[in-house]
N, C-alpha and C positions, 0 to 999 in steps of 0.2 A: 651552201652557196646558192641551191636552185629557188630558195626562200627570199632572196633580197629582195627581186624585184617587186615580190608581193608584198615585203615589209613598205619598201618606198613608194609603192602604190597606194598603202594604206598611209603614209603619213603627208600624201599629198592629200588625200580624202580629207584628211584631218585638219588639214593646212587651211585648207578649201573652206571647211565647217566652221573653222576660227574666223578666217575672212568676212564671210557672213554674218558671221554673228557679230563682231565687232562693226562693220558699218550699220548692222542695222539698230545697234544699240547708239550708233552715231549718228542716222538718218534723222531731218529735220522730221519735227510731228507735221502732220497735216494741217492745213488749215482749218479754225474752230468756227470759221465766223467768216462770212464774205461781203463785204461792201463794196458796192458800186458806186462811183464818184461820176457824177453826170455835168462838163464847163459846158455852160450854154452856148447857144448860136455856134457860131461857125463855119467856116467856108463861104459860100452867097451869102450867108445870112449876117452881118456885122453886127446885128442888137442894135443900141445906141449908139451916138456919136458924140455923146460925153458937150463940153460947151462950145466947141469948135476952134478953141487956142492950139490944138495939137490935133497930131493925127490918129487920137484916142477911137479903140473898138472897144465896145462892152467883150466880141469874143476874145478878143487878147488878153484880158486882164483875166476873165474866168477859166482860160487856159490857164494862165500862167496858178493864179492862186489855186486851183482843182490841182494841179500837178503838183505842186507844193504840198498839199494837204497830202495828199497818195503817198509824197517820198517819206513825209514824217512817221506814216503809218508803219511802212514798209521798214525802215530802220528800227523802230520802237517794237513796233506788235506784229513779231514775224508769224504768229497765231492765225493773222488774218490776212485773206487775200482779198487783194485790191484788184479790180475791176475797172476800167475808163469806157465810157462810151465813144468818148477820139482823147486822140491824143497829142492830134495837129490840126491845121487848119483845115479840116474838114465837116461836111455838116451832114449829121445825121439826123435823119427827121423824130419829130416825136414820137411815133407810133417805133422807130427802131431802140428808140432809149430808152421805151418803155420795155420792150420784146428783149432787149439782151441784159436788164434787172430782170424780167423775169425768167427768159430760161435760165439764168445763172442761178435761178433758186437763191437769190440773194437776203442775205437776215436784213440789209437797210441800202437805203439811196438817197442819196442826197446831191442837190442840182444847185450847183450855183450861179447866181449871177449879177448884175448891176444895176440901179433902176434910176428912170431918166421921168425928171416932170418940168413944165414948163414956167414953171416959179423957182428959179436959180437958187433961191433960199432954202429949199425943201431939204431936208439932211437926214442921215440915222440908219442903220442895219436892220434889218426885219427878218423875220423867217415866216416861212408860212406852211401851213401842214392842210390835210383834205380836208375839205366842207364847203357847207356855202359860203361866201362872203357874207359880211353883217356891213358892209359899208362902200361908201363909194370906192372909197383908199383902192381897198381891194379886190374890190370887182376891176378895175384901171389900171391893176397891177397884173392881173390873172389873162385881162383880154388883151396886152400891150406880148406878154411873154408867148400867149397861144399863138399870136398871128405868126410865128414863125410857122407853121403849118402852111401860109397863104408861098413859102417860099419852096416848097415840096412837089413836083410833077404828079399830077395826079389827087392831089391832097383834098378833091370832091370825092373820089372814091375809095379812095383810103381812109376818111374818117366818118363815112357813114351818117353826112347830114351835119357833123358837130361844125357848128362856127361861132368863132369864136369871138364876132360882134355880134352876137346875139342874146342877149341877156338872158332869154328863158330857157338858151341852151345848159346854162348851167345847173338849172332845178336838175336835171336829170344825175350830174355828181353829184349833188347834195344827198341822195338815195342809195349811194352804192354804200355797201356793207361799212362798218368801222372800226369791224376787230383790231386793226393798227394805231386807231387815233392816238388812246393812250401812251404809247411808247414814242410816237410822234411827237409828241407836246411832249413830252421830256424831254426827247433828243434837242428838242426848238429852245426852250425853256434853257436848260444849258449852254448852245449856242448864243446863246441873248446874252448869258450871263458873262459869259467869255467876256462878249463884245463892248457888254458896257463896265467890266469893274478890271478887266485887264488892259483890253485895248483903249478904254475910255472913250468910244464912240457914243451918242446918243440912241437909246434902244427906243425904236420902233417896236415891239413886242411882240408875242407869237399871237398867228392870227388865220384865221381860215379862210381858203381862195378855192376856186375851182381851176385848178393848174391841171393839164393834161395830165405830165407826165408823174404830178405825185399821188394824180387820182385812180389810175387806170396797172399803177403797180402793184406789186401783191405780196407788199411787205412796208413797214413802217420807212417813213419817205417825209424826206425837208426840202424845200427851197428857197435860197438864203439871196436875199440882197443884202448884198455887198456894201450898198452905200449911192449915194447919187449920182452920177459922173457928171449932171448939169451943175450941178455945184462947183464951184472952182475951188476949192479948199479941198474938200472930198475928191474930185479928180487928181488934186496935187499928189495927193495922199496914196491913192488908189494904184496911180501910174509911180509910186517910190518905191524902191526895193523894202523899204522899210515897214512900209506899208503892206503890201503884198505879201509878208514874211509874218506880219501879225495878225492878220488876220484869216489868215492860212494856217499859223499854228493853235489859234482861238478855235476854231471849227475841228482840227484835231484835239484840242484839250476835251471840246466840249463831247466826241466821239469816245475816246479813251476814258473819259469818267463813267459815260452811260454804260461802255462796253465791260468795264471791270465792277460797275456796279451787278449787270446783268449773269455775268460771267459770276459773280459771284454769290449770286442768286440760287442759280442753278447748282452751283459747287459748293453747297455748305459745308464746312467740316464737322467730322463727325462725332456725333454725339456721343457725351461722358456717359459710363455705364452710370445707371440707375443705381441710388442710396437710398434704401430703405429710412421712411422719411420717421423720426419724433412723435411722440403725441402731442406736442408741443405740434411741429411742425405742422401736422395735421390741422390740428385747430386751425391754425393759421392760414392754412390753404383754402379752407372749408369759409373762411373770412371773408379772402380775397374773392373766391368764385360766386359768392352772393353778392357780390358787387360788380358782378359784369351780367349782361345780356347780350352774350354772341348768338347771333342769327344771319343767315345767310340769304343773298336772293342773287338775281340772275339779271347782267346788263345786258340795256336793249341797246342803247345809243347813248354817244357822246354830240353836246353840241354847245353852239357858243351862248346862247341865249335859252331862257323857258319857250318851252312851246306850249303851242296848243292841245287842244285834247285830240280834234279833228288833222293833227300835223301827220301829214304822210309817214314820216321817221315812227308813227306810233301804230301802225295800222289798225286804230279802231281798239287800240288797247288803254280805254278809259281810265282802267286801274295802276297803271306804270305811275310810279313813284319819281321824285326827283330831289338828289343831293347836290352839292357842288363842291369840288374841287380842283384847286389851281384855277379857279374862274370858270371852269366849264362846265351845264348844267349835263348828269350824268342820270338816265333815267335807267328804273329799275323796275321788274317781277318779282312777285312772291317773296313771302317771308317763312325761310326755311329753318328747323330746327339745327338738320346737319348739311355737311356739305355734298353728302350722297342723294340725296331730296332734293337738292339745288341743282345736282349733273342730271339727273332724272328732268327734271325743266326745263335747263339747259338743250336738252337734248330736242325734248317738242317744242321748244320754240325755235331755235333751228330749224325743223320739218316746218316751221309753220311760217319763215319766210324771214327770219331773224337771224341771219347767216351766220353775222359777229361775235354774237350771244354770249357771254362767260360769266361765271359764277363771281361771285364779291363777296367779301365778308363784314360782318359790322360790330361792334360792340355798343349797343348802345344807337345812337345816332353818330356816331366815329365810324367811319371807314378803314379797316385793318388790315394788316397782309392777312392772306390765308393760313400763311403757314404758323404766324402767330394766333390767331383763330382755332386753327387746329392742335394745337400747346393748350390754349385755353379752353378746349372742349373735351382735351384729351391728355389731361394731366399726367396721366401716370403712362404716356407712350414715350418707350426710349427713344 
């Protein structure tokens, strides 16, 4: 009898241990992945004013669609947490949109908004990712959305000289690192494609701007117009539920294809054991590898156009190479046997002022994943 208490002390212990273990084996996983969802303007700042038939703000609609995008995510891909820079009519400056994607250590950002030109006709979706501008388009796009800064107390001292009607304020983005570009122009590139084969909008195409806030963040970063609101079609469209609902889930489609493609990058499944190959089979290997030449080297920059030898983006590196892909002229170091030769370069040209720097594979003059590169250099690794 003087034993019970300890038996039911021990079966509460145990009770206890079950409890735990059972919630934590039901605990949601942690978030894998965080993006930050940035509606322009807001609060004092209204954006545009669309053609002046209604009482249209560029902020209302990039709220409304930016929240839209967030719940779809949030429903769909509970993997990932969602991030707003507001959530209401409120305006947060740029320099804060930028600061709360980057402490958030966020993997992407993406900033929507509406764009307004003074020819009613102008139409179509665009996205824009860092660099310089290559055209008027978009230098007029990049200094119309920066001037929100001029709506900021203090925003001489807060941004350190940058203004944003000044043209050669820009060379200075044009020079910041571009380890992101790449994944940039995907994520844009996909967006576009939403925009014009689902929603059937006119694609304006992805294209490089000196935008504050997707230059000064420190992770791959889009910012999306929306569409005209001086346009009267495109405002109809813009301000319909209909509207807002498609092109809200366009930007999520185009989000959730990149992120499960990436996701599924990183998560390859695993490799079949190794089968001792044929003589036969041999031969035939010994076929195929004399018909590749994988070599590796090391990228400096992405950008939209060739440059020069004398281009800032090269600094004085004569010998830099250039390929193109997706339209974008992609310069390159060194031609390395393996890809350990190439992290070796990699590494000094980093120390040497080439921040972005990352190794590339090639077969030929083909551009290849690494990881197929590395199958092809390294046939017999499981």
């Amino acid at each position: 009898m003087k034993q019970r208490p300890k038996v039911a002390k021990q079966r509460v212990i145990a009770g206890c241990i079950a409890l735990v273990t059972f919630c934590a084996a039901f605990a949601p996983a942690p978030p894998t992945l965080t993006v930050v969802l940035d509606a322009g303007h807001g609060g004092k700042d209204p954006g545009n004013l669309g053609t002046g038939r209604y009482s249209t703000t560029e902020k209302d609609i990039t709220l409304d669609v930016t929240l839209r995008i967030g719940k779809y995510i949030e429903e769909n891909l509970p993997e990932v947490e969602v991030i707003y820079t507001r959530k209401d009519d409120s305006f947060p400056g740029l320099r804060d949109r930028v600061r709360i994607a980057n402490e958030a250590q966020a993997d992407l950002f993406i900033s929507i908004h509406c764009d307004a030109f003074d020819n009613a006709g102008a139409r179509g979706a665009g996205t824009y990712v860092m660099g310089m501008h290559k055209s008027e388009e978009s230098l007029r796009v990049a200094m119309r959305e920066n001037a929100s800064m001029f709506n900021e107390e203090g925003y001489e001292r807060n941004y350190d000289g940058f203004n944003p009607n000044d043209p050669d304020t820009y060379i200075a983005l044009s020079l910041r690192q571009n380890v992101n570009l790449d994944a940039s122009l995907t994520l844009g590139a996909a967006i576009q494609s939403q925009f014009r084969e689902r929603v059937g909008r006119k694609d304006r195409g992805v294209k490089q701007a000196g935008f504050y806030v997707i230059s000064y963040t420190t992770m791959p970063s889009a910012l999306v117009e929306l569409g005209f609101l001086t346009n009267p079609d495109e405002e109809d469209f813009l301000r319909s539920e209909n509207g807002k609902s498609y092109m809200a889930s366009a930007v999520y489609r185009a989000f959730r294809d990149t992120y499960l493609a990436t996701r599924a990058k990183a998560n390859p499944p695993p490799p079949t054991p190794p089968v001792a190959p044929s003589q036969e089979d041999q031969q035939d290997e010994e076929s195929v590898q004399s018909e590749h030449h994988v070599w590796f080297g090391v990228q400096i920059c992405t950008v939209g156009e060739s440059l020069k030898a004398d281009s800032p983006e090269l600094r004085g590196r004569t010998d830099a190479k250039a390929y193109i892909r997706h339209g974008m002229h992609k310069y390159i170091l060194g031609h390395h046997s393996t890809p350990e030769a190439a992290h070796k370069a990699k590494v000094a040209l980093r120390a040497d002022g080439f921040e972005g720097a990352f190794v590339v594979a090639f077969d030929g003059e083909a551009q290849i994943p690494m990881s197929q590169a590395r199958g092809m250099t390294n046939p017999q690794t499981p």
